[in-house]
C-alpha positions in Angstrom: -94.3 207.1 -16.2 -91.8 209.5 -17.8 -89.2 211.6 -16.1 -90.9 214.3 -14.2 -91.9 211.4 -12.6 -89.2 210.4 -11.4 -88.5 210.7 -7.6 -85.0 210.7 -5.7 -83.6 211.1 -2.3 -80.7 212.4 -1.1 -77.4 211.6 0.2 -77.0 209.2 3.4 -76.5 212.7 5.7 -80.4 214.1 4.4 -83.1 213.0 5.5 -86.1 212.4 3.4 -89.6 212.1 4.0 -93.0 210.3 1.7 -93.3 210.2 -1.5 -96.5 210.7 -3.0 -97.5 210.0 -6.4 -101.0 210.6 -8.4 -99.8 208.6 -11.5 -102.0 205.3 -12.4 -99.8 202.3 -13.5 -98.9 202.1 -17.4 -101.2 199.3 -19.1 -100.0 197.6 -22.4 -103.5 195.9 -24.1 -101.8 192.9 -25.5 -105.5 191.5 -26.9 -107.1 188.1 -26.2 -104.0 186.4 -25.6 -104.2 187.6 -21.9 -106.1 185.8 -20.5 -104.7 182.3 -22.3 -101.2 183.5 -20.9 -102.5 183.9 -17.5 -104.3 180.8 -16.9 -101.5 179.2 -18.7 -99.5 181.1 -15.5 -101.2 179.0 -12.9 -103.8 182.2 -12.4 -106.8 181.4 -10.3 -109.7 184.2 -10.5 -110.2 184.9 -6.2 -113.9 184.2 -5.1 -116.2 187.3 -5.0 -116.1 188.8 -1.6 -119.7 187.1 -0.3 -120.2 189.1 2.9 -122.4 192.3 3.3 -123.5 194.7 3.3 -123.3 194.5 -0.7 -123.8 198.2 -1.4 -121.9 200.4 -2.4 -120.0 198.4 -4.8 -117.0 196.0 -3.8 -114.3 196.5 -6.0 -110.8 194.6 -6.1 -107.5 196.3 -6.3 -104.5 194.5 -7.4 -101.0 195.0 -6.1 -98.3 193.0 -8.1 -95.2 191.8 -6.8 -91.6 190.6 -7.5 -88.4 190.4 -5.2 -84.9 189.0 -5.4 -84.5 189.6 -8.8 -80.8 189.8 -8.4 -79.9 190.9 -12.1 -81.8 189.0 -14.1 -83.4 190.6 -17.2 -83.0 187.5 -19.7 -83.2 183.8 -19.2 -80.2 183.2 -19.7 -77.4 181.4 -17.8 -74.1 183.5 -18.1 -72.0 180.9 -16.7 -73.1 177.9 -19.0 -73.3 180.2 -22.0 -77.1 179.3 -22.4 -80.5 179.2 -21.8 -81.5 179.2 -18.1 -82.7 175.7 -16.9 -83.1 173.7 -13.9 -84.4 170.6 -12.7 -88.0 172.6 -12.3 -87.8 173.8 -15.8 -87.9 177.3 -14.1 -87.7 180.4 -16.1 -86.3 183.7 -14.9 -85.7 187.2 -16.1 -87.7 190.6 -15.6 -88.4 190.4 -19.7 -90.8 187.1 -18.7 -92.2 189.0 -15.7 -93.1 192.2 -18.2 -95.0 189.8 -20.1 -96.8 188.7 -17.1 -97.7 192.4 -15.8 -98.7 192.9 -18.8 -101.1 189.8 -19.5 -102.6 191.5 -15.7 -103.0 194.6 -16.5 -105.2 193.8 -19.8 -107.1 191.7 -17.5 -107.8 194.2 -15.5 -108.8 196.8 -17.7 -111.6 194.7 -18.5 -112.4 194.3 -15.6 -116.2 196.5 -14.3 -114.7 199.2 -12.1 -111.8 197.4 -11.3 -108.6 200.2 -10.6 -105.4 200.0 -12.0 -103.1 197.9 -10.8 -100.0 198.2 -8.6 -96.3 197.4 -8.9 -93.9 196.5 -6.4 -90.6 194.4 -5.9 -88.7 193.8 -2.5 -85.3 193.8 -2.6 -82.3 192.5 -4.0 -82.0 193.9 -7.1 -78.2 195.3 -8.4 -76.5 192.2 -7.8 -76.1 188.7 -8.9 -75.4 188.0 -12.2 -72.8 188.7 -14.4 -75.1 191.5 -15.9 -75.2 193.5 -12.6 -71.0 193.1 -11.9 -70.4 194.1 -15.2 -72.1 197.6 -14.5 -70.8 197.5 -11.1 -67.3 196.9 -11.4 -66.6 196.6 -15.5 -68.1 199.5 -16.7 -69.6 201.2 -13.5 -73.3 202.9 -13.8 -71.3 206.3 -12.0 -69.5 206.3 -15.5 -73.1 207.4 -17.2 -75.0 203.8 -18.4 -78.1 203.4 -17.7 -78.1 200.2 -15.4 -80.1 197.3 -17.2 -82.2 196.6 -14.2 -83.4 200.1 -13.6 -84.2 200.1 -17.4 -85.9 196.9 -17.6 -88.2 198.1 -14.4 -88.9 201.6 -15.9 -89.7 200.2 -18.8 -92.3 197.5 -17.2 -93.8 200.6 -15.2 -92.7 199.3 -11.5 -94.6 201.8 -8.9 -92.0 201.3 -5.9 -89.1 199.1 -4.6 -87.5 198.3 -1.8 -84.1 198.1 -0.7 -82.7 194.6 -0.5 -79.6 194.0 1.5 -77.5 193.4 -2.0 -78.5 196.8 -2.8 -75.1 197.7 -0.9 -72.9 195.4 -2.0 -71.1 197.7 -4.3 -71.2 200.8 -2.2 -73.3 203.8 -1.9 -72.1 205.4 -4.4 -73.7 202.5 -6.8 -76.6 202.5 -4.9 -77.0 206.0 -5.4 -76.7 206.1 -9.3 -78.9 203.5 -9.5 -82.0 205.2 -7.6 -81.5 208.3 -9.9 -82.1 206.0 -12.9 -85.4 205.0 -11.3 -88.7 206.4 -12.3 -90.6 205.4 -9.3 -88.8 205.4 -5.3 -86.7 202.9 -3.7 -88.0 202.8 -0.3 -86.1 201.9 2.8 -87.7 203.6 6.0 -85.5 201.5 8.2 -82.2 202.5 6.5 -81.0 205.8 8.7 -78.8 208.5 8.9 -76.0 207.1 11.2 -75.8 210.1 13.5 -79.2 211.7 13.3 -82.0 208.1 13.0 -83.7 209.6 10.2 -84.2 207.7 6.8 -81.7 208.5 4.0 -84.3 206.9 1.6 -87.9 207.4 1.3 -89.9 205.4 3.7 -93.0 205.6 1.8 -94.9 206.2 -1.3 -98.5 207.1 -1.7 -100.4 205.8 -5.0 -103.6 207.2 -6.1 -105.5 204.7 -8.0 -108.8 205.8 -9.8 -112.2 203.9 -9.2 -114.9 204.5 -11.8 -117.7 206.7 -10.4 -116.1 206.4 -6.8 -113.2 208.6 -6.2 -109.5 207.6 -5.6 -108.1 205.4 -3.1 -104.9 206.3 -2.0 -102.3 203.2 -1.2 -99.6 203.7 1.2 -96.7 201.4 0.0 -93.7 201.3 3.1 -90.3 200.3 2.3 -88.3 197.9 5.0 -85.1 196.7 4.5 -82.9 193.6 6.2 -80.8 194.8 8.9 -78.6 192.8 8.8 -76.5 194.9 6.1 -75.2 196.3 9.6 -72.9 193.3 9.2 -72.9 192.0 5.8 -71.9 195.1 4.3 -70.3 197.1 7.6 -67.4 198.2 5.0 -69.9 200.3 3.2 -72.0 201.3 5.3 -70.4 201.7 8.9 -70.5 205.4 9.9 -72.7 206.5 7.6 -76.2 204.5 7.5 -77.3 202.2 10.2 -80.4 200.0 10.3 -83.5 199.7 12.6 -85.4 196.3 12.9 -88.1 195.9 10.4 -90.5 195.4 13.5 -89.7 198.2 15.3 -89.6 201.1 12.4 -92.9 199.6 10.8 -94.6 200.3 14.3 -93.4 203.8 13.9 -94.0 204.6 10.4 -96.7 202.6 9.5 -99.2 204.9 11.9 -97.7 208.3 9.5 -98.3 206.6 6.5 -102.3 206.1 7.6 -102.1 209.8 9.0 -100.4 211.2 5.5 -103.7 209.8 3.9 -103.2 205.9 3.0 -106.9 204.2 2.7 -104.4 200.7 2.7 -100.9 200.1 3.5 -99.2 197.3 2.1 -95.9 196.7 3.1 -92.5 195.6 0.9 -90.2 194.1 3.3 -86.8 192.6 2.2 -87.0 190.0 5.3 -88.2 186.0 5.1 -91.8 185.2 7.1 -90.3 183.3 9.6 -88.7 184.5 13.0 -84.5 183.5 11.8 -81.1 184.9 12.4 -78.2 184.0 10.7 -76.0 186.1 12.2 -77.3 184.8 15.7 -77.0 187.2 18.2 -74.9 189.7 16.3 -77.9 192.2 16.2 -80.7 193.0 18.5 -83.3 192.9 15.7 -83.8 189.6 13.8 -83.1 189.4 10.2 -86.5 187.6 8.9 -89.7 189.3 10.4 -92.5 189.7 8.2 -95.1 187.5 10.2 -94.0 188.9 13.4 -94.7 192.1 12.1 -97.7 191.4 10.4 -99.0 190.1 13.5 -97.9 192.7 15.7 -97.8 196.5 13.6 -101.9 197.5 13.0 -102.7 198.8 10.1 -101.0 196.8 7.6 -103.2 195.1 4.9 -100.9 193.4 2.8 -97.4 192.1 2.7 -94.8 191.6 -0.3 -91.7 189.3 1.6 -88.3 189.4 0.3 -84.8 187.9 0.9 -85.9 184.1 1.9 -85.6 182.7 -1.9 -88.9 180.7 -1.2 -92.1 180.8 -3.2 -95.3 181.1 -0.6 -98.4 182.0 -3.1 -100.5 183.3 0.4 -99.9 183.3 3.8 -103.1 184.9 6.3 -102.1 186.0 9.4 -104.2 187.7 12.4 -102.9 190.4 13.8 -103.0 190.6 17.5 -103.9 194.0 18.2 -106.6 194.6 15.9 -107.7 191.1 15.6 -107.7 191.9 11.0 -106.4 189.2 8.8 -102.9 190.6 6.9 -101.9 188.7 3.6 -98.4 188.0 2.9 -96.6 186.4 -0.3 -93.4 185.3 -1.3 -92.9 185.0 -5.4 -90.1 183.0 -5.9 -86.4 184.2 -6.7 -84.6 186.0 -10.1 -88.3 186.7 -11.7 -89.5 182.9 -11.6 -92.7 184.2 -10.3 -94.8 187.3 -9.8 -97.4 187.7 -6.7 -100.4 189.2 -7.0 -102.2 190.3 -3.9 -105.6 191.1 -4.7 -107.8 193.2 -2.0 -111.6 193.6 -2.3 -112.7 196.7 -1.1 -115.4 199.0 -0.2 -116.0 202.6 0.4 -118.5 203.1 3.8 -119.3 206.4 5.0 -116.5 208.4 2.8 -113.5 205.7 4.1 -112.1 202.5 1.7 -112.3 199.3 4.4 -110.8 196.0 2.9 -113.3 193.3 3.6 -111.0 190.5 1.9 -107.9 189.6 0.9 -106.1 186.9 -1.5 -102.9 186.1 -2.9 -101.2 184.2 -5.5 -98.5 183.6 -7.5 -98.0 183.3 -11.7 -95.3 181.1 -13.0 -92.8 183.3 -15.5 -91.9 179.6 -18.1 -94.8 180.0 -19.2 -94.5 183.1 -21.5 -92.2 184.8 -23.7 -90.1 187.3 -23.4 -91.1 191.2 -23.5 -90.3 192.1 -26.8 -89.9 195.8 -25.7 -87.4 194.6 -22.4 -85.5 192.6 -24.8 -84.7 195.3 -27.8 -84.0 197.7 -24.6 -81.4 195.5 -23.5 -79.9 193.4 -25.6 -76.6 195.5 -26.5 -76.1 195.0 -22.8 -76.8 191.3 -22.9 -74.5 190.9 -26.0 -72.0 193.0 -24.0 -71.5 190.8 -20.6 -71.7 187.2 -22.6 -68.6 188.2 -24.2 -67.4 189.6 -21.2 -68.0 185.7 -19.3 -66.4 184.7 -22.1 -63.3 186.3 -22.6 -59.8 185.4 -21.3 -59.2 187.0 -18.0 -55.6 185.4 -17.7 -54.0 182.0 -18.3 -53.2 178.9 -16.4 -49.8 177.0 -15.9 -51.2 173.4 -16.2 -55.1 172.1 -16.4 -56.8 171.4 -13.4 -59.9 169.2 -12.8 -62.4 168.5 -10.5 -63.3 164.5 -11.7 -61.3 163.6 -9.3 -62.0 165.9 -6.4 -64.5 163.7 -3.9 -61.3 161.1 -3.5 -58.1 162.2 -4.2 -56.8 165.9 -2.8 -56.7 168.0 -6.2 -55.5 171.3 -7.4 -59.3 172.7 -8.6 -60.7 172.6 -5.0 -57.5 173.6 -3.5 -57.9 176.7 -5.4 -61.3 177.5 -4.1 -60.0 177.4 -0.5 -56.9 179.2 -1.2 -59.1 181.8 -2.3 -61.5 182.6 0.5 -59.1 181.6 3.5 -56.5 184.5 1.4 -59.7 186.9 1.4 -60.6 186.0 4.7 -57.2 186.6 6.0 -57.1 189.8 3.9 -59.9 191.2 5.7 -59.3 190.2 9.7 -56.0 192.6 9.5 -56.1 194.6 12.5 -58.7 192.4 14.2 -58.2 190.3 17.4 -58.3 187.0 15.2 -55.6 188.5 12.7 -53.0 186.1 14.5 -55.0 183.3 14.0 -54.0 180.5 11.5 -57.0 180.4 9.0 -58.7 177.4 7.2 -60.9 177.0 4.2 -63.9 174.6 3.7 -64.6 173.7 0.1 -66.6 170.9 -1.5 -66.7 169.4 -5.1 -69.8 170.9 -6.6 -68.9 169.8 -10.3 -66.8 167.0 -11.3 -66.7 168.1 -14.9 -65.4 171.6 -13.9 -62.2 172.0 -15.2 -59.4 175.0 -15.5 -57.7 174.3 -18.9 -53.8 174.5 -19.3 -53.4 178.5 -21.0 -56.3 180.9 -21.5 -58.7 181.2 -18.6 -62.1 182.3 -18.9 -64.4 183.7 -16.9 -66.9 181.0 -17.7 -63.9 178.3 -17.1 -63.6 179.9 -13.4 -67.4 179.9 -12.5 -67.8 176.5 -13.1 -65.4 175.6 -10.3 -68.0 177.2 -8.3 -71.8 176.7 -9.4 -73.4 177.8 -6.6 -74.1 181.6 -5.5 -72.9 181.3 -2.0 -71.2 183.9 0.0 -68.5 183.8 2.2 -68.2 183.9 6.0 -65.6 182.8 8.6 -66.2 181.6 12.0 -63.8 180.8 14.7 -63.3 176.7 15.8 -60.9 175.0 17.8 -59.4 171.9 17.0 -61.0 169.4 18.9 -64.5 171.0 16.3 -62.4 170.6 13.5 -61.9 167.3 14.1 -65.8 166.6 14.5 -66.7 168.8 11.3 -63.8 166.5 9.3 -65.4 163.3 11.2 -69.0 164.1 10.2 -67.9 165.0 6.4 -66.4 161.4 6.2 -69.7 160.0 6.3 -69.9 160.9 2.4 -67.4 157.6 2.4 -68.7 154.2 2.1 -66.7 151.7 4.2 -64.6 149.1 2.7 -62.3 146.2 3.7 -59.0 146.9 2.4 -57.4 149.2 -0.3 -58.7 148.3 -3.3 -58.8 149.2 -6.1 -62.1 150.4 -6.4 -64.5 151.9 -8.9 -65.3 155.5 -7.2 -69.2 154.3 -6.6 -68.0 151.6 -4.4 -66.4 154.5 -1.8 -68.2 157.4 -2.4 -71.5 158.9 -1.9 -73.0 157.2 1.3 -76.1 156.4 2.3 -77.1 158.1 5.9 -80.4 158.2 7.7 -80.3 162.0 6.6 -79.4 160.7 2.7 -81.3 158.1 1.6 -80.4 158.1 -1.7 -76.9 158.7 -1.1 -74.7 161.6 0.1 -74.4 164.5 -2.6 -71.1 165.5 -3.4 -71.8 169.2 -2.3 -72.0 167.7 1.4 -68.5 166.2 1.4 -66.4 168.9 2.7 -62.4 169.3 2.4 -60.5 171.5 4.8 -57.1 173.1 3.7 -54.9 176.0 5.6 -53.8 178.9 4.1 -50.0 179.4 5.0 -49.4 176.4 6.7 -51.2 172.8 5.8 -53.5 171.5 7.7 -53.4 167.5 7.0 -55.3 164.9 7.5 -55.8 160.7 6.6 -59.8 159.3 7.0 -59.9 155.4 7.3 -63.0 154.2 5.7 -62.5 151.4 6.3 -63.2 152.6 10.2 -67.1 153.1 10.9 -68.2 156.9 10.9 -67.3 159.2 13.6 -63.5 157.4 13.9 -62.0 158.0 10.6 -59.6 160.9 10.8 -56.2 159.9 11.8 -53.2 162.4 12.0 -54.6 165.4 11.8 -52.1 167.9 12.1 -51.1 171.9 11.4 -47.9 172.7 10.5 -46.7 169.4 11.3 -47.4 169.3 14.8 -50.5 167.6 16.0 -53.7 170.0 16.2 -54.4 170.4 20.2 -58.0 170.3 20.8 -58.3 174.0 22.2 -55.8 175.0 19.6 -58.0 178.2 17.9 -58.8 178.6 14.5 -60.2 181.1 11.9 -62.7 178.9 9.1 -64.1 180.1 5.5 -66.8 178.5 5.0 -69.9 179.4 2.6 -73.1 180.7 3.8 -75.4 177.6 3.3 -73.1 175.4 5.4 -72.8 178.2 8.1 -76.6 178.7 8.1 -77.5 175.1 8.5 -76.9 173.6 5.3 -75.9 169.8 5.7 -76.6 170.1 9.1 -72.2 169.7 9.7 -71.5 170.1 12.9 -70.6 173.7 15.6 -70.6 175.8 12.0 -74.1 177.2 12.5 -73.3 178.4 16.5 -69.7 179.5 16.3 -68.9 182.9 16.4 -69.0 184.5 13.3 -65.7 187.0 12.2 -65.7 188.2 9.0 -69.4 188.4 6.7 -69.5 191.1 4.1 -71.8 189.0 1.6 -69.4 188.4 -1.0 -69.8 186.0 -3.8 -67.1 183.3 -3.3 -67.4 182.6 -7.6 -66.8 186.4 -7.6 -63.9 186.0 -5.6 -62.3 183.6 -8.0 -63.2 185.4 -10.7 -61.3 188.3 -9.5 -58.4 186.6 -7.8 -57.7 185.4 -11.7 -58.4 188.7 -13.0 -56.3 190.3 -10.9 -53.2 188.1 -11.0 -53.2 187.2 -14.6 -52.2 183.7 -13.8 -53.1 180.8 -12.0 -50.3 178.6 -10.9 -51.0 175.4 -9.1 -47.6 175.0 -7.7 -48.8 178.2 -5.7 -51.3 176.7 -3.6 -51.6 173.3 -4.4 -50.3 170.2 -1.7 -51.3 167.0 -1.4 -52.6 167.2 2.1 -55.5 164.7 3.1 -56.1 161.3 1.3 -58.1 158.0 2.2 -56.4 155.1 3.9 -58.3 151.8 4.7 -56.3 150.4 8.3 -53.7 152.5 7.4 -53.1 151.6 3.9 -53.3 154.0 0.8 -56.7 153.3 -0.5 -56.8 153.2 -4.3 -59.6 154.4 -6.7 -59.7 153.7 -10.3 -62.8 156.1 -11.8 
């Protein structure tokens, strides 16, 4: 597209309608390696539609999809200084997934009669990597830079987006430079004007896509975003745009997309399959949707599904008004994968009626890079790794996590000092402001380590591998007690003090861990102003461990109330710990606990130990200090 393509919306007070669009989606011809590099992709060519009648010609349109990029461009990991890997030998990055629209597109050009294909992504776009907070908060996209993810999509010829909740992590005003960058919409018909209910983005696009010898067909693409942004991002957002339930607004707008001309609608929805709420009861209006409202809305054909981090090639669905099949897919997270959603269809009596529908995804290792995304981007690349690597402020003494699953140590008594002191931060002038807070932490890495003098940003991330998010729930002591109980069952029992080598206490096996309790499900609780301290006896079974637990010094009263920071995949369920996942949630604004750190130590300059750091918990075996040797 070029720039009188380009389509904007206002600000959050105006109101703004469809979109429609008569451009065809940019093809690159990239020869015979096509398709080599799509069967190499895990592509499967969909059966011909075998029902009748078979005249007039059955042709298949092609909708590509991606969602949850969340900053990536390169596969690269910013906080390891390397190339991206994991235990799946994933790869990840939008220049892979150019490489892949383009291997389709080629395809499809050769393709008898076939039109051109689509491009969508879901959600979640403008946040996540070190890449996106650099032009967020380092060098802000409202300063004039082009922001590398609207460059990398323009350049790969995207068609429309959706909002993602992460889109508002950094504020409207963000969000607002970044959709002017765009050459094609970001859609978010649930996303309203706080005092009026009409959408502050556009709800829709149409796309007219040529088919030889038989006209146009004109594809609705709607735009639903998560609401529960309501929550995670109130500070942003409260007073100026609230969000309907994805159900409820696609029942209202998919009907005006068929009436302003759509032969097919296919829907781009920042919310998971299945019916789920982690924020509870917070919200009328659940947070994942999609089947629900592929089984319920009429008229929807197809549907991209965001937000769940889960890869689900094809899922058919009937709706129950209609009785018509919908497809949905899920590629998986930070480019990994792209969707395709393929739709035969045939023109009857002057009207385009999908007979069939498919859906599959293409694995992004199995490419290279876009040449044309990398040279884009790569001063921008070169930019934020010297960023992650460069000293943000220095450290009185070195601390290290080898240590962390038995012995109470500086490193993870950093992480807590940090959420429950941004957790406390933000519950001024609440009810619970008077409430003494707690932080949950757990030792992800035992070769993380702070060194003694210059801090890095790298040096602070590794504390913190994981991309959780912060929360806070309220608990009284008597749950405390069980959360710290069930977290002791990461220790394996023993007879008397030792010493012992670290294998011979740690890492239990449970019914629920067979092969031994992971570190990252041991959890340590510390208090922000005052300690909260605690002994576990392993050599007592589980469930009787924790002995003296106490706050402030005086014993913790089982209705005694408390405030908890705790990270979003143990509140959501993750470990299965105990109360977490039903208490009442206080403070959730979706911020990056690694973030946190890294701005706590950019902030202050220095991190002292002596500042936070108390030897509060520790292992006893019948009462005796239990001793580990490695």
């Amino acid at each position: 597209m070029t720039d009188s393509d380009q389509t904007t919306a206002g600000t959050p007070a105006e109101p703004v309608g469809g979109v429609e669009n008569h451009g065809m989606g940019r093809r690159t011809v990239i020869g015979g390696a096509a398709a080599t590099a799509l069967a190499a992709a895990g592509f499967t060519a969909a059966p011909a539609y075998a029902g009748k009648p078979k005249e007039p010609e059955v042709v298949r349109l092609t909708v590509m999809g991606t969602t949850d990029l969340h900053g990536n461009v390169f596969n690269w990991d910013y906080f390891k200084n390397a190339e991206y890997d994991d235990s799946a030998h994933n790869d990840i990055g939008l220049a892979k997934i150019g490489t892949l629209v383009k291997a389709v597109r080629t395809r499809i050009k050769g393709e008898r009669h076939a039109p051109d294909p689509l491009l969508i992504d879901a959600g979640d776009t403008i946040q996540g990597t070190p890449l996106a907070y650099y032009f967020a908060k380092i060098q802000p996209i409202t300063g004039g830079h082009r922001h590398p993810m609207a460059a990398a999509m323009n350049e790969i010829g995207y068609d429309a987006a959706a909002l993602g909740n992460h889109e508002f992590n950094y504020g409207l005003d963000i969000l607002r430079k970044f959709q002017s960058q765009l050459h094609f919409p970001l859609l978010g018909a649930n996303a309203q004007d706080w005092t009026t209910g009409l959408p502050v983005f556009p709800p829709y696009v149409l796309k007219k896509v040529q088919v030889h010898g038989q006209g146009q067909i004109t594809v609705g693409i709607l735009g639903l975003t998560n609401p529960g942004i309501a929550i995670w991002d109130k500070a942003n957002v409260e007073n100026k745009v609230k969000f309907g339930g994805i159900v409820e607004l696609a029942k209202e707008w998919v009907p005006k997309v068929r009436a302003a001309g759509a032969d097919i609608v296919i829907v781009s929805a920042h919310s998971g399959m299945d019916l789920s709420s982690s924020y509870g009861d917070a919200l009328p209006v659940p947070e994942n949707a999609s089947v629900l409202m592929a089984e319920t809305v009429p008229g929807i054909d197809a549907v991209l599904v965001g937000h769940a981090h889960l890869e689900i090639p094809q899922r058919l669905v009937t709706n129950k008004v209609t009785g018509a099949q919908v497809v949905l897919t899920e590629p998986l997270k930070w480019g990994m994968r792209l969707s395709l959603i393929e739709l035969d269809v045939q023109k009857v009596g002057g009207k385009w009626t999908v007979l069939d529908r498919h859906s599959q995804v293409l694995n992004a290792n199995t490419v290279m890079s876009d040449p044309k995304v990398v040279r884009i981007l790569q001063e921008d690349h070169d930019k934020v790794v010297g960023y992650v690597n460069s000293k943000i402020g220095t450290c009185t003494e070195a601390m290290s996590a080898a240590t962390a699953p038995w012995e109470d140590t500086a490193a993870l008594d950093f992480v807590n000092f940090v959420q429950a002191d941004a957790v406390s931060k933000a519950l001024v002038g609440t009810p619970q402001a008077t409430l003494p807070v707690l932080a949950i932490a757990a030792p992800f890495n035992r070769a993380a380590a702070i060194p003694a003098g210059d801090v890095s940003v790298r040096d602070v991330a590794g504390l913190y591998i994981f991309d959780n998010t912060l929360l806070a729930v309220t608990m009284t002591g008597a749950q405390v007690k069980d959360y710290l109980e069930f977290s002791a069952q990461y220790f394996k029992q023993v007879s008397g003090p030792g010493p012992f080598p670290s294998d011979q206490v740690t890492n239990a096996v449970t019914p629920t861990a067979p092969g031994g309790t992971p570190d990252y499900n041991y959890d340590i609780l510390g208090g922000l102003t005052k300690p909260l301290a605690y002994k576990i006896d392993i050599a007592k079974p589980t469930g009787s461990r924790i002995t003296d637990l106490s706050y402030d010094g005086a014993p913790v009263a089982a209705g005694q109330q408390f405030v908890v920071a705790v990270n979003n995949y143990r509140q959501s369920g993750g470990g299965n710990f105990p109360h977490v996942k039903t208490a009442p949630v206080v403070y959730n604004r979706q911020v990056e606990i690694r973030q946190l750190m890294i701005d706590y130590v950019t902030a202050t300059g220095e991190v002292n130990p002596n500042a936070f750091h108390t030897t509060d918990w520790s292992l006893t075996a019948n009462g005796a200090p239990v001793v580990v040797t490695s």
